[in-house]
C-alpha positions as CSV (number, residue, x, y, z in Angstrom):
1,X,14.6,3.9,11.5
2,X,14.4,0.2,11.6
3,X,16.4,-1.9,8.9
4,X,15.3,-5.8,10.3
5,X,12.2,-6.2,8.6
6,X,11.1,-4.7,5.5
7,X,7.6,-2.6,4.4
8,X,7.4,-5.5,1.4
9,X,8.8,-8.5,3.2
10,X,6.2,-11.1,1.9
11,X,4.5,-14.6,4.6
12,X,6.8,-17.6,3.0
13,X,5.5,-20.2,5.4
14,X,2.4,-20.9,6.6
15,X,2.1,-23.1,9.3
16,X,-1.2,-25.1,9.9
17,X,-2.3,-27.1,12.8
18,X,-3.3,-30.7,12.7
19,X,-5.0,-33.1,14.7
20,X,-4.7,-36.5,12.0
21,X,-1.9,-36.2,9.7
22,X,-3.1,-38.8,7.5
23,X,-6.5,-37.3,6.7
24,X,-4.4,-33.7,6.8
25,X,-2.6,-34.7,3.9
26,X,-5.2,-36.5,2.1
27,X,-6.8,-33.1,2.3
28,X,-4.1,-30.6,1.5
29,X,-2.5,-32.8,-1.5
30,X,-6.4,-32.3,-3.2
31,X,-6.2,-29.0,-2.2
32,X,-2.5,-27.9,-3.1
33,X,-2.3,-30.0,-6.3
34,X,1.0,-31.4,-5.1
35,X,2.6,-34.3,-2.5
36,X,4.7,-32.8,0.2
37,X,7.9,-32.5,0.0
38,X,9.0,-33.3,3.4
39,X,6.7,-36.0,5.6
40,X,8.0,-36.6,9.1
41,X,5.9,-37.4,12.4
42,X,6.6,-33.3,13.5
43,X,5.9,-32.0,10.1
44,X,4.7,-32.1,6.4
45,X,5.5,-29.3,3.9
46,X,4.5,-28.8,0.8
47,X,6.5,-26.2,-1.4
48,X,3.6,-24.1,-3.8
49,X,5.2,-21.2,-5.4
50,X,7.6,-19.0,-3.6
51,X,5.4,-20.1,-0.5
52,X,5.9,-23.4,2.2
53,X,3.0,-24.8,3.8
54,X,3.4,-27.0,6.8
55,X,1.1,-29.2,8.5
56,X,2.3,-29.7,12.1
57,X,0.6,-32.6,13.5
58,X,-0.6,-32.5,17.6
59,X,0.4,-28.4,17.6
60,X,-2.2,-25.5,18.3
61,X,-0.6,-22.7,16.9
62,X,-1.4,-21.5,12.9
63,X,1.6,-19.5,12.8
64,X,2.8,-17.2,9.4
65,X,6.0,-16.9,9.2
66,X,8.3,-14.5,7.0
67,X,12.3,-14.6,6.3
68,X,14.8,-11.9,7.9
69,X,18.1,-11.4,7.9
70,X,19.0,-10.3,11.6
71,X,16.3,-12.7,13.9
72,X,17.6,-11.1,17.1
73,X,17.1,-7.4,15.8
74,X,13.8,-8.2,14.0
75,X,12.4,-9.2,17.4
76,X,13.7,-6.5,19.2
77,X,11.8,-4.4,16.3
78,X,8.5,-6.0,16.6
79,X,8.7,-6.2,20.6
80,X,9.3,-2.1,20.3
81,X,6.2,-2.0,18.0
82,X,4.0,-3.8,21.1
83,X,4.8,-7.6,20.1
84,X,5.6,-10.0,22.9
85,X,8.2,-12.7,22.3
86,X,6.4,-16.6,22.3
87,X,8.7,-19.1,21.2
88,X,12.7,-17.7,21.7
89,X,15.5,-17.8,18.5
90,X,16.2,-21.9,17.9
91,X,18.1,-23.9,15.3
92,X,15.3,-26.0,13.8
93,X,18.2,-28.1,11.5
94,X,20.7,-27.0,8.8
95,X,21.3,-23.7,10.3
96,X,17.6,-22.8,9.8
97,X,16.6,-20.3,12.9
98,X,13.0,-19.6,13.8
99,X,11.5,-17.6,16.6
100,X,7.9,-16.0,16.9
101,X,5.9,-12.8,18.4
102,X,2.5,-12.7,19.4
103,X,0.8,-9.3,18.8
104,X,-2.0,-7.8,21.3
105,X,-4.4,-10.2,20.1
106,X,-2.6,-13.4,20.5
107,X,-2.1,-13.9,17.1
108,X,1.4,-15.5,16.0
109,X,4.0,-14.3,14.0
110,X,6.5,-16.3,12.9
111,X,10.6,-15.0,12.0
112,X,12.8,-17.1,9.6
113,X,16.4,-16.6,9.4
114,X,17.8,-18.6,6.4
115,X,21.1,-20.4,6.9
116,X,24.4,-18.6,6.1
């Protein structure tokens, strides 16, 4: 039995592609209601809820991500259950970790493993 990633473990982050950040976050603050809460060059984020959405300017990748306690074990989970590994364990700032998976079909999915 696996204990990394729960049945009920809900997305927290979703991670959108952008091409013009400007006219990205014209868009999105209509759309969300709110101003972001974090506007660099590499990324906007707007908090909405329980849930973070990011704009990543210049990126490809729409990327869902959800949080887990043990990052190493949760990919060793998913790469068990047929995932491959795309972007290996990193410290993104303030002992934030992210890694992600892409399933048979390309698709991404992101890990988040919350500071200690």
């Amino acid at each position: 039995m696996y204990y990394y990633i729960h049945m009920a473990n809900p997305i927290k982050l979703i991670i959108f592609p952008v091409k013009d950040a400007d006219k990205a976050k014209t868009l999105y603050n209509a759309f969300l209601g709110v101003e972001p809460y974090a506007d660099s060059p590499y990324y906007i984020g707007y908090k909405v809820g329980d849930l973070e959405v990011g704009l990543v300017p210049n990126s490809q990748d729409l990327v869902n991500y959800i949080d887990v306690e043990d990052i190493q074990g949760s990919i060793k989970e998913l790469e068990a259950a047929g995932a491959t590994l795309y972007t290996d364990v990193k410290n993104v700032g303030g002992g934030l970790i992210v890694a992600a998976v892409k399933d048979a079909d390309g698709n991404i999915l992101g890990l988040r493993q919350q500071p200690k």
